[in-house]
MDTraj code that builds the backbone (N, CA, C; nanometers):
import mdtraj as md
import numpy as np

residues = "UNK UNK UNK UNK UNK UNK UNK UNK UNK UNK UNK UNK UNK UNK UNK UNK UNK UNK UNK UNK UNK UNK UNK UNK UNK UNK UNK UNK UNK UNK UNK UNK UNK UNK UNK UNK UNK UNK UNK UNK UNK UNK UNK UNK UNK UNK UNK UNK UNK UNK UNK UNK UNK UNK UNK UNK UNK UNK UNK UNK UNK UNK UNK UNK UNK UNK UNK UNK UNK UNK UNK UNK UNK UNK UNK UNK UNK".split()
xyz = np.array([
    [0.0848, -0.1187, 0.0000],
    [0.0000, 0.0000, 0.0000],
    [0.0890, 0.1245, 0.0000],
    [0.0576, 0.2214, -0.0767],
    [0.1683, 0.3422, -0.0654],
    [0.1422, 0.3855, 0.0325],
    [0.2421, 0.5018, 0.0286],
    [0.2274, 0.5898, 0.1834],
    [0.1617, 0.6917, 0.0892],
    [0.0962, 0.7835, 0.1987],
    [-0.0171, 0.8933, 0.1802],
    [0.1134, 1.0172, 0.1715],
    [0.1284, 1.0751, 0.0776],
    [0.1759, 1.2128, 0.0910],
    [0.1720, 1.2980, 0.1894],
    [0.2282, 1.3562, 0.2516],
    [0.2449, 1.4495, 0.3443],
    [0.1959, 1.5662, 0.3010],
    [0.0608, 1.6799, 0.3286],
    [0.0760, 1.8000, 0.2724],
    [0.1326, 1.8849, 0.3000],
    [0.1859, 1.9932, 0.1931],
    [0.2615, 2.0780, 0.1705],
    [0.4003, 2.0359, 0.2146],
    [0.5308, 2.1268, 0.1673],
    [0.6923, 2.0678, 0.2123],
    [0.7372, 2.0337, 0.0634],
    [0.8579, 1.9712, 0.0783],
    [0.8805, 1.9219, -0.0551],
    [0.9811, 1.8143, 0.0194],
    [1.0109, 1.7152, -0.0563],
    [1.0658, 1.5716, -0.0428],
    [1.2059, 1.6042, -0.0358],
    [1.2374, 1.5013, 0.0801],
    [1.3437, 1.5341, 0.1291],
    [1.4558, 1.4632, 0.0127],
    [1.5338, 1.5062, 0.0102],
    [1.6559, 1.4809, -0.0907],
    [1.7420, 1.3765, 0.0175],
    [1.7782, 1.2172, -0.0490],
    [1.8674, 1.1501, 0.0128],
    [1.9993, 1.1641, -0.0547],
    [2.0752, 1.0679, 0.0584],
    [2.2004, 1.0335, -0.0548],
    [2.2168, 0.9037, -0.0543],
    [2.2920, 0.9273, -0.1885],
    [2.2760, 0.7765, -0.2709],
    [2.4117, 0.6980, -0.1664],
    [2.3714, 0.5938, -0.0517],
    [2.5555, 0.5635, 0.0190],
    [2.6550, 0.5009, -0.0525],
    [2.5887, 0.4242, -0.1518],
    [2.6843, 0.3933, -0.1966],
    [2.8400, 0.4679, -0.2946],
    [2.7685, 0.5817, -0.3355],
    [2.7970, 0.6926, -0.4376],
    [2.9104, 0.7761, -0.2887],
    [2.8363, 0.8487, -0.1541],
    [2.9360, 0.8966, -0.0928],
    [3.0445, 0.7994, -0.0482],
    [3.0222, 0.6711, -0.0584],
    [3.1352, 0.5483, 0.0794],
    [3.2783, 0.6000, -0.0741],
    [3.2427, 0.5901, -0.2142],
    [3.3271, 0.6095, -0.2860],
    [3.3849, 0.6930, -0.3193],
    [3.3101, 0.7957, -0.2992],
    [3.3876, 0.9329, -0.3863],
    [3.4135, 1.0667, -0.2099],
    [3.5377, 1.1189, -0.2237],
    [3.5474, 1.2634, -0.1644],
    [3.5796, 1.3894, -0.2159],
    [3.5229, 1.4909, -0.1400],
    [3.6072, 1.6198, -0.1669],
    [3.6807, 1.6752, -0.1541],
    [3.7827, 1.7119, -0.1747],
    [3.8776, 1.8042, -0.0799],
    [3.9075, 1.9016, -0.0567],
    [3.9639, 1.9802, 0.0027],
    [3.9025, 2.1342, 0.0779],
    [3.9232, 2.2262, -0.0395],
    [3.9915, 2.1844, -0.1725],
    [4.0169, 2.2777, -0.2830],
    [3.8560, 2.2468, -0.3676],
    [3.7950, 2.1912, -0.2989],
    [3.6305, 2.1478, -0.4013],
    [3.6867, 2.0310, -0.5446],
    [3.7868, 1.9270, -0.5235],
    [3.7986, 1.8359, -0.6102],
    [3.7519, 1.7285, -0.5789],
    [3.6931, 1.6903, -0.6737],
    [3.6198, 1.5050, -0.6495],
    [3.7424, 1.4293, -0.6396],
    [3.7914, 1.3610, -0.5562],
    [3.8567, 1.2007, -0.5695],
    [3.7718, 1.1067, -0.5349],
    [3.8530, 0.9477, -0.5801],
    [3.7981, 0.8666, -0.5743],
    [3.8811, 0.7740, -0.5380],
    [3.8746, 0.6302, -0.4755],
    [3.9967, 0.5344, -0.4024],
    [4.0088, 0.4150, -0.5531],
    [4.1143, 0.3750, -0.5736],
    [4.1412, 0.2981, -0.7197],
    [4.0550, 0.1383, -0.6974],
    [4.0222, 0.0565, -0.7349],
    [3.9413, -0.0708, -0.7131],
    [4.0733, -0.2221, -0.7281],
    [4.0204, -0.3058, -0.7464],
    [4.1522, -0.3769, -0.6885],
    [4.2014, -0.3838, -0.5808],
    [4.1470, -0.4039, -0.4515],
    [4.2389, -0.3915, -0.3715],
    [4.2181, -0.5090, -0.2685],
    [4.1077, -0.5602, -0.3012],
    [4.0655, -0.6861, -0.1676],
    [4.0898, -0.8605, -0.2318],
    [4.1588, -0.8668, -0.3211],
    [4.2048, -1.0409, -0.3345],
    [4.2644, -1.0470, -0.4497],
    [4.3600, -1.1319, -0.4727],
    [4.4719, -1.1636, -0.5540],
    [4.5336, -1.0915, -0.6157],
    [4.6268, -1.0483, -0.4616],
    [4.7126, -0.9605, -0.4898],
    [4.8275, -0.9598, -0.4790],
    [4.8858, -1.1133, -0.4562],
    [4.9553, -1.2086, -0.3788],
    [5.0388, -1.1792, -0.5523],
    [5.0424, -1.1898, -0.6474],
    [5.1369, -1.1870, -0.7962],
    [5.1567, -1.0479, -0.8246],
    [5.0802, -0.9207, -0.7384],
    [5.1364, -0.7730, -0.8023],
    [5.2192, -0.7468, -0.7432],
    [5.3178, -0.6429, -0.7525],
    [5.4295, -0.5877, -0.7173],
    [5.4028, -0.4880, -0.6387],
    [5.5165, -0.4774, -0.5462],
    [5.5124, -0.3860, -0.4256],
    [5.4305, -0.2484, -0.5018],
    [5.5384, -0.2134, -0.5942],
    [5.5020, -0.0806, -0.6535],
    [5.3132, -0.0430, -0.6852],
    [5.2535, -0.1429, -0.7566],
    [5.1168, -0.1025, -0.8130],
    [5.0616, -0.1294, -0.6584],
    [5.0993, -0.2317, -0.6298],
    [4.9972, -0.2094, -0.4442],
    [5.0006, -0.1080, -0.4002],
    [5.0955, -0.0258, -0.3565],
    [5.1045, 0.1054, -0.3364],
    [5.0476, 0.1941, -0.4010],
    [5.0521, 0.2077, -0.5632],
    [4.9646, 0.3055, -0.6413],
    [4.8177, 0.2651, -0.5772],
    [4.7522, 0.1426, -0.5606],
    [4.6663, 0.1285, -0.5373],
    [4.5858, 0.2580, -0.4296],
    [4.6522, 0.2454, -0.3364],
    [4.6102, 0.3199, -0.2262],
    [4.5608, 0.5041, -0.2128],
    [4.6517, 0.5445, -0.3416],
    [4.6492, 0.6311, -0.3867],
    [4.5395, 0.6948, -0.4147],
    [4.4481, 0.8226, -0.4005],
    [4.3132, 0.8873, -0.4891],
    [4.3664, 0.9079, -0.5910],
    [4.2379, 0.9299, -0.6433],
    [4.2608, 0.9586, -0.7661],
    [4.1408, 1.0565, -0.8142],
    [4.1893, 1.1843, -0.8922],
    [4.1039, 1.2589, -0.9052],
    [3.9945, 1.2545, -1.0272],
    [3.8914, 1.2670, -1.0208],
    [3.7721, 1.2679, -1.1110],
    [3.7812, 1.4147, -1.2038],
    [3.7859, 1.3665, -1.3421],
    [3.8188, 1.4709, -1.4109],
    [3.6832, 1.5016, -1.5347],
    [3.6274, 1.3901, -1.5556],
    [3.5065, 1.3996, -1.6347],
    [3.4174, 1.4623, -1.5769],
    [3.3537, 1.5672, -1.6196],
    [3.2474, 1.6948, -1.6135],
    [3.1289, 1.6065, -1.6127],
    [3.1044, 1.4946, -1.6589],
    [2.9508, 1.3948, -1.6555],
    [2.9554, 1.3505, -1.5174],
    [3.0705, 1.3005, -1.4968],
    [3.1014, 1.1984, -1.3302],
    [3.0460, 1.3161, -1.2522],
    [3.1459, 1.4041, -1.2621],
    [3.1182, 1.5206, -1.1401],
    [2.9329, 1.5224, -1.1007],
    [2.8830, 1.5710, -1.2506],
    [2.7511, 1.5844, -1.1971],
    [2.6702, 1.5483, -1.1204],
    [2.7239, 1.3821, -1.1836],
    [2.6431, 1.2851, -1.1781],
    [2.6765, 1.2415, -0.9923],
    [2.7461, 1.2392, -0.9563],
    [2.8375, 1.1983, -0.7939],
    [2.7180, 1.3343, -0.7496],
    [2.7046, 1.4989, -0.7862],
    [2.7118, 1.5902, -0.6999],
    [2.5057, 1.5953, -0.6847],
    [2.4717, 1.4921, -0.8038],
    [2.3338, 1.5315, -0.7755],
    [2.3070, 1.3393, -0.7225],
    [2.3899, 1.2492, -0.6772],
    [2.3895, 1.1127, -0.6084],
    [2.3492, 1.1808, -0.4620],
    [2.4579, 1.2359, -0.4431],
    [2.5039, 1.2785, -0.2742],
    [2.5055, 1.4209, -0.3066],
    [2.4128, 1.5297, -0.2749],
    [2.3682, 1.6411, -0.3145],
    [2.4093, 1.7100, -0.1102],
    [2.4234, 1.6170, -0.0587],
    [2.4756, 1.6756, 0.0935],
    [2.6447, 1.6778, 0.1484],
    [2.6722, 1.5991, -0.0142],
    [2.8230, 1.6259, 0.0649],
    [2.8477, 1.7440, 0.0573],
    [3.0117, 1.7071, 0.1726],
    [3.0093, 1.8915, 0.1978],
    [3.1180, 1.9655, 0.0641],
    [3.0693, 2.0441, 0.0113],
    [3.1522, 2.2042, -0.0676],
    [3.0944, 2.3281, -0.0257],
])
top = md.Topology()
chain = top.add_chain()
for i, resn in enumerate(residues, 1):
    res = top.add_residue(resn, chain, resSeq=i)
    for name in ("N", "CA", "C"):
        top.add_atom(name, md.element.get_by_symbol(name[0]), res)
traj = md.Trajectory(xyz[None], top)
């Protein structure tokens, strides 16, 4: 059964969690993001890319941005 609308107000805006657990801002207002790869068979890569792993990485596509800033419309800028 739906729920009955609430009158008057307007709908509260969520955030998407999965969209903030991935992406941050940083105090200059840039999107990063953490690289994937990182939880099993990792036992054959080299010291070096494990390490890149850990690394952010910044979001440079103007679609992503949007798309992350209207997911999670409460993170903070």
């Amino acid at each position: 059964m739906p729920r009955k609308a609430k009158s008057g107000g307007k709908i509260k805006l969520k955030t998407h969690k999965a969209t903030s657990k991935r992406f941050r801002l940083t105090g200059s207002g840039k999107l990063v993001r953490t690289k994937g790869g990182k939880s099993h068979l990792r036992r054959n890569t080299s010291k070096r890319t494990k390490s890149q792993l850990s690394e952010m990485q910044e979001v440079k596509a103007t679609k992503i941005i949007k798309r992350v800033k209207r997911l999670a419309p409460h993170m903070e800028s």
